[in-house]
C-alpha positions as a printed Julia matrix, in Angstrom:
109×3 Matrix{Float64}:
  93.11   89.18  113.99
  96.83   87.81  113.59
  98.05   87.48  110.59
 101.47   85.34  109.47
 103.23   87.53  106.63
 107.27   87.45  106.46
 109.48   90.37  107.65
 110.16   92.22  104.39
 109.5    95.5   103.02
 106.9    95.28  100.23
 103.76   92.68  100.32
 102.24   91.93   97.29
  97.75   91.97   96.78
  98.06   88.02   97.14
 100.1    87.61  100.52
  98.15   90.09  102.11
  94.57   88.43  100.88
  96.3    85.41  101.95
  97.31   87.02  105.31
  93.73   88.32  106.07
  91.59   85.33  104.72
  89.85   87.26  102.37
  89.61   87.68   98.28
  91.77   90.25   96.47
  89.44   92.15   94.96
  88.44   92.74   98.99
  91.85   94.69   99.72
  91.42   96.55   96.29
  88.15   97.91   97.12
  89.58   98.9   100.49
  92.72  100.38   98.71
  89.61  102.72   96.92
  87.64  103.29   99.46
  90.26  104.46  102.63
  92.47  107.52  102.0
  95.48  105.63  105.18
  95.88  102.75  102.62
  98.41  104.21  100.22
 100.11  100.94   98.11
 103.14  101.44   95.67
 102.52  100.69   92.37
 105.01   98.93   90.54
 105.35   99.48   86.29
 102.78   97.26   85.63
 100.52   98.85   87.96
 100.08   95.84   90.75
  99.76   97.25   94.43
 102.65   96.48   96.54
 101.26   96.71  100.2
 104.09   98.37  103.16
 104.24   97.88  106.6
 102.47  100.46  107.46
  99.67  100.13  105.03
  99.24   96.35  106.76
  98.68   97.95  109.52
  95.81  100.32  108.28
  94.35   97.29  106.67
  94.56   95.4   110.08
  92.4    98.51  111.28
  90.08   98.6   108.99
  89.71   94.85  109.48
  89.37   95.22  113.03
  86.52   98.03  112.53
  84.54   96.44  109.52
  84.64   92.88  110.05
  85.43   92.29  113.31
  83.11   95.47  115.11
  80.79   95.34  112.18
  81.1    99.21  111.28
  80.26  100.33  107.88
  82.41  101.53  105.61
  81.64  105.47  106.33
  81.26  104.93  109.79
  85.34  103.45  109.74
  86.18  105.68  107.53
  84.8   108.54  110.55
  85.98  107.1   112.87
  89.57  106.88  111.18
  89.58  110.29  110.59
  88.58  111.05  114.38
  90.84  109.63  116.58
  93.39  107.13  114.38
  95.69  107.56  117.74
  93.07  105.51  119.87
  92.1   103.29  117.27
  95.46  101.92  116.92
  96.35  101.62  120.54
  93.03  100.01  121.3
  93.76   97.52  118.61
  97.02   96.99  119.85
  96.19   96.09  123.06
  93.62   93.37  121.46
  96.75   91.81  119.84
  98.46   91.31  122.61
  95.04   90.2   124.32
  94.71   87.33  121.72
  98.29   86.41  121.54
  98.57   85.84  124.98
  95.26   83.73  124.94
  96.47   81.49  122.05
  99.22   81.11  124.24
  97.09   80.19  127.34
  95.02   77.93  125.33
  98.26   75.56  124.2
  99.24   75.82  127.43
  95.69   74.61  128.92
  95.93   71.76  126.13
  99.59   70.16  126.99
  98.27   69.9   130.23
């Protein structure tokens, strides 16, 4: 999963919705549910998403939607081996990047 958000410090619920295709209330539920996902909460109490936090969200993504986990089998396998997790998914980044890549390539030709 790629996902388009601007280089800044704080996301708000929308943009990162936005970012991941999916509804609010989705990312919320999340926030709940997964201990890694720890949003700052501004005085009138809306969640305002880090870096790092995107990147826990891109996880959970990754293991729920994309590898069809449940939610307690994610959550495990967070808790197991988050090192892993997040190299492996790195390396599908790059994997898909550089396919997009080949593909516009493949289609100017």
């Amino acid at each position: 999963m790629n996902i388009n958000l601007p280089d800044k410090r704080y996301y708000r619920i929308g943009e990162v919705a936005k970012a991941f295709n999916v509804n609010a209330s989705l990312i919320r539920f999340w926030d709940k549910e997964f201990d890694v996902i720890k949003p700052k909460k501004n005085n009138k109490g809306n969640r305002m998403f880090t870096t790092e936090d995107i990147k826990n969200l891109q996880m959970i993504y990754h293991l729920v939607k994309e590898k069809g986990f449940t939610l307690d089998g994610a959550r495990k396998k967070l808790k197991s081996n988050p090192e892993k997790i997040e190299g492996n998914y790195a390396i599908i980044s790059r994997l898909e990047k550089i396919k997009g890549e080949l593909i516009k390539i493949k289609n100017q030709l």
